[in-house]
Backbone as JSON, one array per atom type, in Angstrom:
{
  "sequence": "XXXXXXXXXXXXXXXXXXXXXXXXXXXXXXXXXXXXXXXXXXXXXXXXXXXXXXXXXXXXXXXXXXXXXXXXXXXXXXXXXXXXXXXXXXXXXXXXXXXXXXXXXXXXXXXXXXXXXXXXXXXXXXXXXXXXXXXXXXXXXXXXXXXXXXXXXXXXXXXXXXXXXXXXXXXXXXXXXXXXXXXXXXXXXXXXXXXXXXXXXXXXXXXXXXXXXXXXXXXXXXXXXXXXXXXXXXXXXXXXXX",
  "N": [[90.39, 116.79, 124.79], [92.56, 119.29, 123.94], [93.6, 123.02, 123.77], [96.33, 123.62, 121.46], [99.41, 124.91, 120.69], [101.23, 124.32, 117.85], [104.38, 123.48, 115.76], [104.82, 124.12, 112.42], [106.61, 121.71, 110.52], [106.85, 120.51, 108.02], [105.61, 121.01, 104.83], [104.4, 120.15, 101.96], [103.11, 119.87, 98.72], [100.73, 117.7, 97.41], [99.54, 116.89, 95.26], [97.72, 117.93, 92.53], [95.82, 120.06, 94.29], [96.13, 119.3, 96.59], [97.71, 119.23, 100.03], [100.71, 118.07, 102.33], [101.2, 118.41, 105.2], [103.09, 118.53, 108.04], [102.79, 118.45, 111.91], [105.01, 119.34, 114.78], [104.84, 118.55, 118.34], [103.04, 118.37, 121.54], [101.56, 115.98, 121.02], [100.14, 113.62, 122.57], [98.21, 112.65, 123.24], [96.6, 112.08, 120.79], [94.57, 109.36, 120.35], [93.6, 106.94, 118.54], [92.84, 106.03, 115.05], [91.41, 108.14, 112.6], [90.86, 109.67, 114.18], [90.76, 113.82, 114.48], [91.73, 116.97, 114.17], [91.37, 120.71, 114.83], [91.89, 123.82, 112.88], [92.74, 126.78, 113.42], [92.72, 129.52, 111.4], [94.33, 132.21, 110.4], [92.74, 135.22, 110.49], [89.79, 134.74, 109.98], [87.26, 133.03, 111.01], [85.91, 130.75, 111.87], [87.73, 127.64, 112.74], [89.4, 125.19, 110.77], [88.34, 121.79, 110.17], [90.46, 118.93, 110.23], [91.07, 115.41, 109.17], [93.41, 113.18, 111.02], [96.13, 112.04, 109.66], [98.13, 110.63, 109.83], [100.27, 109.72, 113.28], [102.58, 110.25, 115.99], [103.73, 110.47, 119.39], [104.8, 112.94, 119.42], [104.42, 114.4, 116.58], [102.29, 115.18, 114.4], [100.24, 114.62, 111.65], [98.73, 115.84, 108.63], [96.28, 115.67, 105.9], [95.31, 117.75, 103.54], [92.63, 119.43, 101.24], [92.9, 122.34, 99.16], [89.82, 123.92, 99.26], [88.54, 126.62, 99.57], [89.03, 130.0, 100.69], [89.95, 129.82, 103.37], [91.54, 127.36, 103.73], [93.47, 127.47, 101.34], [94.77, 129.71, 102.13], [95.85, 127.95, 104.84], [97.39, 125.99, 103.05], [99.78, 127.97, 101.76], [101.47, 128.57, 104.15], [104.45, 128.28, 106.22], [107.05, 126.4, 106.79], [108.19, 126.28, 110.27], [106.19, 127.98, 111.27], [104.09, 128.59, 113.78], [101.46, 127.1, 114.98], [97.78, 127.4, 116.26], [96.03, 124.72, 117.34], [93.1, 122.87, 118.29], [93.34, 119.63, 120.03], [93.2, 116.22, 120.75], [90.28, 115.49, 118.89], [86.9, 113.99, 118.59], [85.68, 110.98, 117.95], [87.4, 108.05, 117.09], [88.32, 105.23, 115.09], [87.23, 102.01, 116.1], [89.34, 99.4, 116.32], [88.96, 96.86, 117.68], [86.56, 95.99, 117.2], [86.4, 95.09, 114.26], [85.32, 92.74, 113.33], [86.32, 89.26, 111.72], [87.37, 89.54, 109.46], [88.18, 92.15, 107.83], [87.53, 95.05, 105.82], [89.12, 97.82, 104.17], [87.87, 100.8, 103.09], [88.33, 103.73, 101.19], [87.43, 107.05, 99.78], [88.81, 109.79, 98.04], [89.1, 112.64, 99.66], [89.2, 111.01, 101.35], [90.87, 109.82, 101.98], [93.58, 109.63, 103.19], [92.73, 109.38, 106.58], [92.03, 106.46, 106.65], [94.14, 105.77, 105.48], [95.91, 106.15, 108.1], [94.52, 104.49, 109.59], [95.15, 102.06, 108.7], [97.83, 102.01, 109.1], [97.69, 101.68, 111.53], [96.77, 99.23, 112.28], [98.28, 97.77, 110.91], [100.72, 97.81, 112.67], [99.52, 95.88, 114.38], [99.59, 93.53, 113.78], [98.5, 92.58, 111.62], [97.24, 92.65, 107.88], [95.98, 94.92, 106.38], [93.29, 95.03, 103.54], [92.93, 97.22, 101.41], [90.62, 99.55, 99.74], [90.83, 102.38, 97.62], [89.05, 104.43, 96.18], [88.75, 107.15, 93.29], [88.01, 110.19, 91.35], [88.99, 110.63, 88.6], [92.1, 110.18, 86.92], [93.32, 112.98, 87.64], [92.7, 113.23, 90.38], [93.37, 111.03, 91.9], [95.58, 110.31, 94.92], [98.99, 109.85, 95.63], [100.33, 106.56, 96.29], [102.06, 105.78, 97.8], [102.41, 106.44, 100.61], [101.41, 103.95, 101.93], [102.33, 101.93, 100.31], [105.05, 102.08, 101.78], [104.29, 100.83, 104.19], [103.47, 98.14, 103.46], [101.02, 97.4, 101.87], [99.12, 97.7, 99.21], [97.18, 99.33, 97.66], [93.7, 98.53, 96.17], [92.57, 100.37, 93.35], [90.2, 102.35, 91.92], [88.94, 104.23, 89.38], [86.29, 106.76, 88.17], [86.07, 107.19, 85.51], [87.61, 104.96, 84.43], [90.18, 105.69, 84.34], [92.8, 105.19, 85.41], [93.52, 102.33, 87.49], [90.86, 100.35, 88.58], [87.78, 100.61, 86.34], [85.28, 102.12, 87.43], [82.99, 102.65, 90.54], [84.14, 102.21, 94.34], [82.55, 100.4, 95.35], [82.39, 98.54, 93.17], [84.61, 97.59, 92.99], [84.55, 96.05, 95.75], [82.48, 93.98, 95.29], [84.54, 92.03, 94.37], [85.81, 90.79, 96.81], [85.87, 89.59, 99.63], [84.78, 89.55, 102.86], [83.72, 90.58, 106.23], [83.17, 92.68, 107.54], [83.34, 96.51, 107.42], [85.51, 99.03, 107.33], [84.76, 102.44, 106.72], [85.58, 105.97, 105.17], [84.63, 108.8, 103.46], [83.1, 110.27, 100.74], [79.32, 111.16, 101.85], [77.93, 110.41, 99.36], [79.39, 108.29, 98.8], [79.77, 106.69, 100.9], [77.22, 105.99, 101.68], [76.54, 103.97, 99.91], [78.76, 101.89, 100.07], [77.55, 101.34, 102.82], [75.35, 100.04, 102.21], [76.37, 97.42, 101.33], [77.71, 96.43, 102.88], [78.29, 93.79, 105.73], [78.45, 94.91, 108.06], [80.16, 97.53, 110.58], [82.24, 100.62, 110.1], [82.15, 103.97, 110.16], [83.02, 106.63, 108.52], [82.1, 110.13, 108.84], [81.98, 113.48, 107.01], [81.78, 116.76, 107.83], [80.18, 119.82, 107.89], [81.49, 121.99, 109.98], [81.26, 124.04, 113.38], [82.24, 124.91, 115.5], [83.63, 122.57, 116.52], [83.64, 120.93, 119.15], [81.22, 119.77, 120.11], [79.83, 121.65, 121.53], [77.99, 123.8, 119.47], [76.18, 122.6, 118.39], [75.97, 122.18, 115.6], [75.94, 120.33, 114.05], [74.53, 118.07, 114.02], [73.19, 114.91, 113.49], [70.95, 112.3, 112.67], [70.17, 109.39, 114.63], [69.93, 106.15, 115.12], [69.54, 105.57, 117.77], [69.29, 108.41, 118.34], [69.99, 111.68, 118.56], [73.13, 112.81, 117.73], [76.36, 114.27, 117.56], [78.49, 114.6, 115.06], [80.92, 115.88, 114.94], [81.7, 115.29, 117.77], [80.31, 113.19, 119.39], [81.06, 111.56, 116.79], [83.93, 111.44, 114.4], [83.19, 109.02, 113.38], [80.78, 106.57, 112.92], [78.42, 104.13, 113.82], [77.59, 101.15, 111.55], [74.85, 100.19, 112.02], [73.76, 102.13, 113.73], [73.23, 103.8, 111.68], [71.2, 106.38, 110.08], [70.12, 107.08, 106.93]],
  "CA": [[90.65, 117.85, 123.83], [93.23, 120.89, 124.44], [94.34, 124.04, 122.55], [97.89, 123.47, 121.37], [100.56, 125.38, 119.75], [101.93, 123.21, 117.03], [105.05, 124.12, 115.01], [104.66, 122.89, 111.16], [108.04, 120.91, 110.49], [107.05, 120.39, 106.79], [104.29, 121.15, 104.18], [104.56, 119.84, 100.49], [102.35, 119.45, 97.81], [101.08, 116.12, 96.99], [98.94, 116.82, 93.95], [97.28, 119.26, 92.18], [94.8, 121.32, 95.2], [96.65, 118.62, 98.16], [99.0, 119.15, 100.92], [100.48, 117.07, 103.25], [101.41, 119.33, 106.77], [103.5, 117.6, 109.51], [103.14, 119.64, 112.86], [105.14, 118.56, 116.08], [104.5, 119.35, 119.34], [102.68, 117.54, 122.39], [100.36, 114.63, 120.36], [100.32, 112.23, 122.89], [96.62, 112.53, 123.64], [96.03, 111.1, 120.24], [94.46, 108.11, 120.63], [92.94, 106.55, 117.57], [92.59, 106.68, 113.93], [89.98, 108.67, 112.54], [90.46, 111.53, 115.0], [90.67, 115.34, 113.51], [92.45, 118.41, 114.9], [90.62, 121.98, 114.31], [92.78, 124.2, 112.96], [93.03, 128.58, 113.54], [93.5, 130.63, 110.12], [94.06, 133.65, 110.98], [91.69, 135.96, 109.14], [88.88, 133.79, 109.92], [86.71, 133.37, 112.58], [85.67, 129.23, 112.08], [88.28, 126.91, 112.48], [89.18, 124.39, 109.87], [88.55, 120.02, 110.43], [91.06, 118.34, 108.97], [91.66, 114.07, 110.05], [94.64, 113.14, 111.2], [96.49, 110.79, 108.71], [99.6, 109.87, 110.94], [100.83, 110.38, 114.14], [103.08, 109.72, 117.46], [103.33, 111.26, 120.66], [105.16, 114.14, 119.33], [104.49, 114.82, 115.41], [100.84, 114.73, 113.86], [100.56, 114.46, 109.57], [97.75, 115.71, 107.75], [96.51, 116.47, 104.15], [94.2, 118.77, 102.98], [92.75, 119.79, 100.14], [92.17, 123.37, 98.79], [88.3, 124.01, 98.68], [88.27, 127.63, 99.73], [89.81, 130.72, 101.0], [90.56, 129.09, 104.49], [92.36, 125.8, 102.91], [94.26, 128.38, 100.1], [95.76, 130.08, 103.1], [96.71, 126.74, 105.11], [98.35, 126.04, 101.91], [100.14, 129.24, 102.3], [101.85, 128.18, 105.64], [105.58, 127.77, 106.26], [107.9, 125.56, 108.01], [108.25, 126.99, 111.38], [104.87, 128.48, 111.68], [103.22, 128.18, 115.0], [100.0, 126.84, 114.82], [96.49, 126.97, 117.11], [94.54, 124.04, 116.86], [92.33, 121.5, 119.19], [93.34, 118.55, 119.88], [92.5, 115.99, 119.63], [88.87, 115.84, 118.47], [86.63, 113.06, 117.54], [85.94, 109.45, 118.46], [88.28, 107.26, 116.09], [87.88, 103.85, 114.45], [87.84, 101.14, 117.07], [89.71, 97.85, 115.55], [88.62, 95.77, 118.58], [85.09, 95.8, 116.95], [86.83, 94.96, 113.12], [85.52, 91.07, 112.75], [87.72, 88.63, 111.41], [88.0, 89.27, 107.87], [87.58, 93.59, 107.08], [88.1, 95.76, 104.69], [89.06, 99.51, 104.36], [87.45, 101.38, 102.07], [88.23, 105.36, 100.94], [87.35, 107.83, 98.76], [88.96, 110.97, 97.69], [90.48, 112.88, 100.65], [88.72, 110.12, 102.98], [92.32, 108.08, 102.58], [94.25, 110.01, 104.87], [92.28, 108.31, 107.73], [92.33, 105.07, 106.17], [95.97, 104.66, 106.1], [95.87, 106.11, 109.79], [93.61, 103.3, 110.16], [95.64, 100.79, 107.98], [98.88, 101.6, 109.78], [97.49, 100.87, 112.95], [96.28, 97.66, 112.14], [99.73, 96.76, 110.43], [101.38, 97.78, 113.75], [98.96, 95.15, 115.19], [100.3, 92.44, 113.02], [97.32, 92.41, 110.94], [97.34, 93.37, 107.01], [94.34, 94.83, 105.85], [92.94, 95.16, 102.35], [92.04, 98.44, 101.32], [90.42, 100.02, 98.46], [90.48, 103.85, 97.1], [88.48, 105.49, 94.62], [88.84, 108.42, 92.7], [86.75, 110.18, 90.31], [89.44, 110.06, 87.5], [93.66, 110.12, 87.22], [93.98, 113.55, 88.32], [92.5, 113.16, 91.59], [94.19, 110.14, 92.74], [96.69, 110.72, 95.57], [100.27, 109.2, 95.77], [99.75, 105.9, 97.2], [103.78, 105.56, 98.55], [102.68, 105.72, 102.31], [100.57, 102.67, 102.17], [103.48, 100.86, 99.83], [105.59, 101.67, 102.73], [103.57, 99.56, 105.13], [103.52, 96.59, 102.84], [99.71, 97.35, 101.3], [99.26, 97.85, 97.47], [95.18, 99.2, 97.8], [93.24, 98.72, 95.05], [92.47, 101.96, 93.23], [89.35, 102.97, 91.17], [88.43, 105.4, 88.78], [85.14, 106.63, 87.34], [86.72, 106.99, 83.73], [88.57, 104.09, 84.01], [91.72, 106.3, 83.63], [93.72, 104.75, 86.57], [93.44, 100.69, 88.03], [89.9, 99.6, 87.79], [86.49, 101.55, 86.18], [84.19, 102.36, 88.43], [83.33, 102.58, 92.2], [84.36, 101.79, 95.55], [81.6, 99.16, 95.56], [82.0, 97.81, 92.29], [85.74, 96.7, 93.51], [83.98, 95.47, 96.98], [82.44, 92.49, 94.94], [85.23, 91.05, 94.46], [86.29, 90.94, 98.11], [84.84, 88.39, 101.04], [84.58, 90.55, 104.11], [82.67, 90.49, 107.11], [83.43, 94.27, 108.35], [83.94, 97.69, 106.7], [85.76, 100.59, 107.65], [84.67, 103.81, 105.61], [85.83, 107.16, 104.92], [84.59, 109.6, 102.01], [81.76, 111.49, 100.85], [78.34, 110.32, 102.06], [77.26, 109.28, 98.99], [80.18, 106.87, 98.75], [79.53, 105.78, 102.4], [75.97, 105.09, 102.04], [76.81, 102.59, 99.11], [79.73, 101.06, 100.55], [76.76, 100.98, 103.77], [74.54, 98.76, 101.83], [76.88, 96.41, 101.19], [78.66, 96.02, 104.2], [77.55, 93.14, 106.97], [78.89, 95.48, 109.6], [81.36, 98.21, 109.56], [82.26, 101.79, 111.13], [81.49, 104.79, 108.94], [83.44, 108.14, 108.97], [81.84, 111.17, 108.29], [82.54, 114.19, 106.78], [80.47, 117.78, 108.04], [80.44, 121.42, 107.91], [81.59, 122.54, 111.54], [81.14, 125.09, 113.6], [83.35, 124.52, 117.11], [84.3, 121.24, 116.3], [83.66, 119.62, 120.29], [79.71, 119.38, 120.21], [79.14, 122.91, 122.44], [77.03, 124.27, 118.88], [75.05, 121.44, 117.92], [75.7, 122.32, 114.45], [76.61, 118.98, 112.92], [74.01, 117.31, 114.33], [72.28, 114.87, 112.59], [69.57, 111.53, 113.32], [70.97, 107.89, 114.09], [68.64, 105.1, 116.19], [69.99, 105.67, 119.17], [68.66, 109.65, 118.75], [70.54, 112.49, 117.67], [74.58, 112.77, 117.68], [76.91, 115.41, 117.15], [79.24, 114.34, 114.0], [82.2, 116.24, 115.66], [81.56, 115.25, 119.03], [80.0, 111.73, 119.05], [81.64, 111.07, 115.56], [82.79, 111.36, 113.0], [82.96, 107.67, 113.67], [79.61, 106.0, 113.99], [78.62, 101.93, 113.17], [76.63, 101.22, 110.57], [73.68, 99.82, 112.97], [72.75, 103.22, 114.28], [73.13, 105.46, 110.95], [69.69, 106.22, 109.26], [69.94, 107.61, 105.72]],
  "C": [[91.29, 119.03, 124.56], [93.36, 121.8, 123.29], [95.6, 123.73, 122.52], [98.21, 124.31, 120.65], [101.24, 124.59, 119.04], [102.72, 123.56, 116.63], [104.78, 122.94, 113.49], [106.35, 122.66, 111.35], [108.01, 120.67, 109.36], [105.42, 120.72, 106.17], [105.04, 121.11, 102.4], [103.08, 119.63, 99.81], [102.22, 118.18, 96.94], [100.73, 115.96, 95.11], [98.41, 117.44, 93.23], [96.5, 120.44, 93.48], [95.02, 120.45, 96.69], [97.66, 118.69, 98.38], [99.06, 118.59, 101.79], [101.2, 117.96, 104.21], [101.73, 118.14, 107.38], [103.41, 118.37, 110.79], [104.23, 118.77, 114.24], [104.92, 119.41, 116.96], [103.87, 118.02, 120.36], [101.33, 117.03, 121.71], [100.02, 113.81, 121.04], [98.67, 111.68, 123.51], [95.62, 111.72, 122.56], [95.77, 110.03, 120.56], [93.91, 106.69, 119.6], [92.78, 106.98, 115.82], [91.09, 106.92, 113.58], [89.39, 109.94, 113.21], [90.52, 112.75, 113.82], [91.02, 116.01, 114.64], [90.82, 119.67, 113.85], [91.68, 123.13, 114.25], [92.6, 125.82, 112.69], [93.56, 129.03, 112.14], [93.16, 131.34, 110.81], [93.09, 134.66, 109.88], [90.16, 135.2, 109.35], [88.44, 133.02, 111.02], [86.22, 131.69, 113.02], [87.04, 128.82, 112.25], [88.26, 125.82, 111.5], [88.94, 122.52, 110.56], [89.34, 119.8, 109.75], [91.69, 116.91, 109.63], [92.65, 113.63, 110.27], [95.01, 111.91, 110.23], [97.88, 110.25, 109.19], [100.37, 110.47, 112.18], [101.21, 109.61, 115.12], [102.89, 110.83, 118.06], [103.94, 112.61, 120.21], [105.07, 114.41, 117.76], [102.91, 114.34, 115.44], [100.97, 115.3, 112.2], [98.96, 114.84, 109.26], [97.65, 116.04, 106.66], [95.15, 116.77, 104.14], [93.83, 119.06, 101.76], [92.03, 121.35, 99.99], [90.77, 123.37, 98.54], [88.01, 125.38, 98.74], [89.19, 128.93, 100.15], [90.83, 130.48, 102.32], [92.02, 128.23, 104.23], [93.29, 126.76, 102.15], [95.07, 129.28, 101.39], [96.75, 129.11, 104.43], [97.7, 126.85, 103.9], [99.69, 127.0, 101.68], [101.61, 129.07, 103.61], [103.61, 127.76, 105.13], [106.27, 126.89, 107.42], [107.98, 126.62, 108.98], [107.38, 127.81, 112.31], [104.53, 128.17, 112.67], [101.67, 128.31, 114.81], [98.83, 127.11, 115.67], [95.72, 125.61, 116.26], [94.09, 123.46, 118.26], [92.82, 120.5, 118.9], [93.42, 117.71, 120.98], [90.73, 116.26, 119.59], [88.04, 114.18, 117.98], [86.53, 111.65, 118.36], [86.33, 108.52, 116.89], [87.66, 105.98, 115.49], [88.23, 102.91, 115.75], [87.95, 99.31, 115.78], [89.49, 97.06, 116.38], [87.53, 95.0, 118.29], [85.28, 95.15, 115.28], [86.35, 93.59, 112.87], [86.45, 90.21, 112.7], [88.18, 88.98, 110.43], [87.61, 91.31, 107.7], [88.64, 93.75, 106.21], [88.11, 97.1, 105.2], [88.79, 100.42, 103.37], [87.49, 103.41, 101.95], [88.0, 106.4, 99.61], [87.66, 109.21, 98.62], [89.62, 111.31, 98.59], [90.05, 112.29, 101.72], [90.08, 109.12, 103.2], [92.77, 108.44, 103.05], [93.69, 109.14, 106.26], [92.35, 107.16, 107.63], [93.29, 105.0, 106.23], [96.26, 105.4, 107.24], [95.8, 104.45, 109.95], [94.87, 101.86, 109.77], [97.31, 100.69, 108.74], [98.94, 100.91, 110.98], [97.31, 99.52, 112.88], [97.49, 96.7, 111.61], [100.6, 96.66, 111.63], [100.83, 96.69, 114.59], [99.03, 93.9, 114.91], [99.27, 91.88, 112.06], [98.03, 93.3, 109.51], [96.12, 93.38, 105.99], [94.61, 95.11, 104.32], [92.43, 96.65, 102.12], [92.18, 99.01, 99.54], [89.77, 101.67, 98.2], [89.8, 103.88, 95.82], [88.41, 106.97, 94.95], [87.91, 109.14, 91.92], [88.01, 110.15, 88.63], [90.99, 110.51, 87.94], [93.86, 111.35, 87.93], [93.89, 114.15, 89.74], [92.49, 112.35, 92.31], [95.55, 110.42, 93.3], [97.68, 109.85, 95.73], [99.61, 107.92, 96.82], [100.93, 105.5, 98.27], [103.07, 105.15, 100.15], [101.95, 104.34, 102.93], [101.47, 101.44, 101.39], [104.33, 100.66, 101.08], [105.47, 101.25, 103.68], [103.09, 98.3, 104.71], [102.37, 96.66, 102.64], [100.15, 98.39, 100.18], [97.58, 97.82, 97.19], [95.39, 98.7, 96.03], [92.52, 100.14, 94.52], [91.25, 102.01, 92.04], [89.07, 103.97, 91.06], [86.91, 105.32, 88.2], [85.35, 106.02, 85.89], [87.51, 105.67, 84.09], [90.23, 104.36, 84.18], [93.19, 105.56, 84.48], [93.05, 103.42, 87.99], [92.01, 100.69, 87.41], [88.81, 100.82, 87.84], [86.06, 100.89, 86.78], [84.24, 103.0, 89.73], [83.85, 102.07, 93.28], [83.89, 100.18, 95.18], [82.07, 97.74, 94.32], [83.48, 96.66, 92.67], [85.45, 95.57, 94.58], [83.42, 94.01, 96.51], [83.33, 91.61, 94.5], [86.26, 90.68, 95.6], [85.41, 90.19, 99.05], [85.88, 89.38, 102.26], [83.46, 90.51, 105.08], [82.44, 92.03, 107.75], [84.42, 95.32, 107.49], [84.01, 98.78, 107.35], [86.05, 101.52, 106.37], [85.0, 104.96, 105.68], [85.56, 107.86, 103.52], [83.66, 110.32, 101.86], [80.56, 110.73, 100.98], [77.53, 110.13, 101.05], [77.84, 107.57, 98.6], [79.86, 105.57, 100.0], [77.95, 105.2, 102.32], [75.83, 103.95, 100.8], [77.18, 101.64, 99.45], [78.25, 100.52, 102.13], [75.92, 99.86, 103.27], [74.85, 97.44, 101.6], [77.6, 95.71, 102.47], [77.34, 95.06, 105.4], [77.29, 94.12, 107.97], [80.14, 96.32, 109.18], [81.16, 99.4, 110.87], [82.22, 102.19, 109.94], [82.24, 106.32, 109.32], [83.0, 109.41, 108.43], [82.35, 112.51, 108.4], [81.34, 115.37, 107.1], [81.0, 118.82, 108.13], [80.34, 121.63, 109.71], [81.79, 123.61, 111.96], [82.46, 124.91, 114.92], [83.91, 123.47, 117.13], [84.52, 120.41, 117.58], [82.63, 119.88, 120.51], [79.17, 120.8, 121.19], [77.96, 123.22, 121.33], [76.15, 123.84, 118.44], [75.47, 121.72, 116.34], [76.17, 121.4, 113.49], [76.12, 117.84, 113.33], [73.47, 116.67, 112.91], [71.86, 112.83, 113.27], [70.63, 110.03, 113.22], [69.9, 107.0, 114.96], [68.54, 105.48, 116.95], [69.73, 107.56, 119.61], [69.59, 110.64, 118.38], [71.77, 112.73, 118.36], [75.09, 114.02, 117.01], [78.17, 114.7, 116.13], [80.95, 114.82, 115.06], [82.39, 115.79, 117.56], [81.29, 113.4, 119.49], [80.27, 110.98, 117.97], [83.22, 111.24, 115.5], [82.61, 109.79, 112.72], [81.82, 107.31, 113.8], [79.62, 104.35, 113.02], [77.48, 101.63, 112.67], [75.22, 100.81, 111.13], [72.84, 100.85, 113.49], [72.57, 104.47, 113.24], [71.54, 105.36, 110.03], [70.41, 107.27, 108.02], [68.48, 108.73, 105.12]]
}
């Protein structure tokens, strides 16, 4: 993990309260999907998390969504801006540990990491399955960058309003899988957890420093207590307690 100066290179709006930010600059430390940068508003004394959803050695992609005054000033941001953030941050998804047969499962603004995840794995000559949920049409995000890697997820809504009613899960039964990679809100993840043989699990937490110095994103797994930003947000379904 370093401090960098990033320059943005683009920022659009994907959907109603999401943007997708490109920064370039020296990336090459990324190493994994599933990482997270921490990113400097000015005005504001935390830094923001936000997971990386695509990157090479010199550009990094993320999307965000408005939740607060922080996020509403990202938003804000122009081409050319020079950035502060950390990076990187985070222990990633390892695909070495993936089984034979997985799945990728996301919810809400947990798919950014997932198609991290899903590109990597297409670069690896592998083509995974993956399935988003939403809670209804107008909080499903463009699915284009996952068309343009030759995957066509499957997409659920609560309402029904857009592909199939329901959950995550309820799609998951009709899927043979031995290994799940998750991203979303933990009550999606501890569903998708019950079902899963085996799997990695990405969580989402309120941070304070974002590289384990404050403890403040601790929280309990077998193996004894972990820092989410520090020892995460990655962990494997074997050591998470509920």
């Amino acid at each position: 993990m370093k401090r960098q100066y990033l320059v943005i290179e683009s920022i659009r709006r994907l959907k109603n309260d999401v943007y997708y930010m490109t920064f370039t600059g020296d990336c090459h430390e990324v190493s994994a999907p599933g990482q997270f940068i921490n990113i400097k508003v000015g005005g504001f004394y935390l830094r923001r998390p936000i997971s990386i959803c695509d990157y090479d050695i010199g550009h990094i992609s993320i999307a965000f969504k408005v939740v607060g005054a922080g996020t509403q000033k990202m938003a804000l941001a122009e081409k050319g801006d020079l950035v502060d953030v950390l990076i990187p941050l985070g222990n990633g998804f390892d695909v070495s540990k993936g089984g034979r047969n997985p799945i990728l499962v996301a919810g809400g603004i947990g798919v950014p990491p997932i198609y991290c995840l899903a590109k990597d794995m297409v670069g690896r000559g592998e083509k995974p399955r993956v399935i988003c949920g939403f809670n209804n049409a107008d909080d499903v995000l463009p699915m284009t960058k996952f068309n343009e890697i030759g995957i066509d997820p499957t997409i659920t809504t609560m309402d029904g309003s857009v592909g199939m009613k329901g959950l995550v899960t309820d799609a998951m039964y009709d899927e043979q899988y031995d290994y799940v990679y998750a991203c979303g809100p933990e009550p999606m993840l501890k569903a998708v957890w019950s079902l899963a043989p085996d799997g990695q699990f990405s969580f989402e937490a309120r941070m304070a420093c974002g590289f384990g110095a404050c403890m403040g994103c601790s929280c309990k797994t077998k193996y004894g207590s972990k820092r989410i930003c520090k020892d995460g947000p990655v962990l494997y379904r074997e050591e998470i307690i509920w």
